[in-house]
Phi, psi and omega in degrees: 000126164264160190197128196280096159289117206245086194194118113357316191260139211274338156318299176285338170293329197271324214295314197270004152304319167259029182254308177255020157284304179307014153240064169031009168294130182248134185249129170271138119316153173293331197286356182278302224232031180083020151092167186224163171262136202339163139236114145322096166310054189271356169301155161270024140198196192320295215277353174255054019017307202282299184309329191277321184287327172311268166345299186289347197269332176276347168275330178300323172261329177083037154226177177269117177246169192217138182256160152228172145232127212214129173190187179238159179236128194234147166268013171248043183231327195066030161089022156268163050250001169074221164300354191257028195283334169302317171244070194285316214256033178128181130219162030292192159289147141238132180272356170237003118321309173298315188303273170333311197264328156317304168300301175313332171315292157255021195017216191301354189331176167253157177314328148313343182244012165248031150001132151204180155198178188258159183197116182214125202257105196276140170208142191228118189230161180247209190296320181288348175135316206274139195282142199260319187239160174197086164220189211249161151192148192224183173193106190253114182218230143238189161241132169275164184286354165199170179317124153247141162091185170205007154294142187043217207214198187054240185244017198293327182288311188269021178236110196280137138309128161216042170264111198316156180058058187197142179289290341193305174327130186104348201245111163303149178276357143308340190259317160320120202297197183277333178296267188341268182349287182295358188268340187249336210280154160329284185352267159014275185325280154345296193293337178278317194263000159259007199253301175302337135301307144328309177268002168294308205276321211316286203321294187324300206267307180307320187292317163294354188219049136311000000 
């Protein structure tokens, strides 16, 4: 069975190759099948991004594809910078752009009022529209007033993990290894309550697509 990733990044390609090869899912890429045509991320939040992105790539190819969407949410922000979090400073995107308007953002607040979390909506649809999976993963933490770490990318230096009962805690997810990271991240999350839906939904989509 195939299954379309409608993602570029090559992070996400290795990541989720190796969740679904062993349920026998061969993960296709846009660069496998001639490319995908752009979509304006215009909802207003994760999961409708996700779906819109999801959607237009299985009707375009005619496979079952699976989307994400992603950012961060501060809360002395009003949840920005939110879906715009790849371009808060703009574009192209940058992340140490972002990062600099964000510390500005929030100038000096205390650590109680830098609330935030990660948030990331995974959707899996098939050629006709209809969406098969849909979930969520969260992460709750703060921002911090300067960088920690040099592991992964994004707003990953300045967002402290602070959820009681996890080693993890206390750590920026820059400073965490990829391992660490994923057992606590939005990502993770996400990827666990769609990977545990995915073998439920299996018997059914390998038998359609015999």
């Amino acid at each position: 069975m195939q299954l379309l990733l409608a993602s570029n990044n090559p992070k996400k390609r290795r990541e989720f190759e190796a969740l679904l090869g062993p349920l026998g899912i061969e993960l296709l890429c846009p660069v496998d099948v001639g490319g995908l045509d752009d979509v304006d991320e215009d909802q207003p939040d994760f999961a409708g991004n996700a779906l819109k992105k999801s959607r237009a790539a299985s009707s375009e190819k005619r496979l079952l594809a699976l989307a994400d969407d992603s950012g961060l949410e501060v809360d002395a922000l009003g949840g920005a910078p939110g879906v715009r979090s790849a371009r808060f400073a703009g574009e192209p995107s940058n992340d140490e752009r972002n990062n600099d308007l964000l510390l500005e953002r929030l100038g000096d607040l205390p650590a109680e009022k830098r609330g935030a979390r990660f948030v990331c909506a995974l959707a899996l649809t098939e050629p006709r529209g209809r969406a098969l999976i849909q979930v969520e993963g969260h992460a709750r933490g703060r921002i911090l007033k300067e960088r920690r770490g040099k592991r992964d990318f994004g707003y990953d230096p300045l967002f402290e993990f602070c959820e009681t009962g996890h080693a993890q805690s206390g750590r920026s997810f820059a400073e965490l290894t990829p391992e660490q990271k994923a057992e606590v991240s939005h990502r993770g999350r996400a990827v666990q309550k769609f990977l545990t839906q995915l073998q439920e939904l299996l018997p059914s989509l390998q038998a359609s697509a015999e």
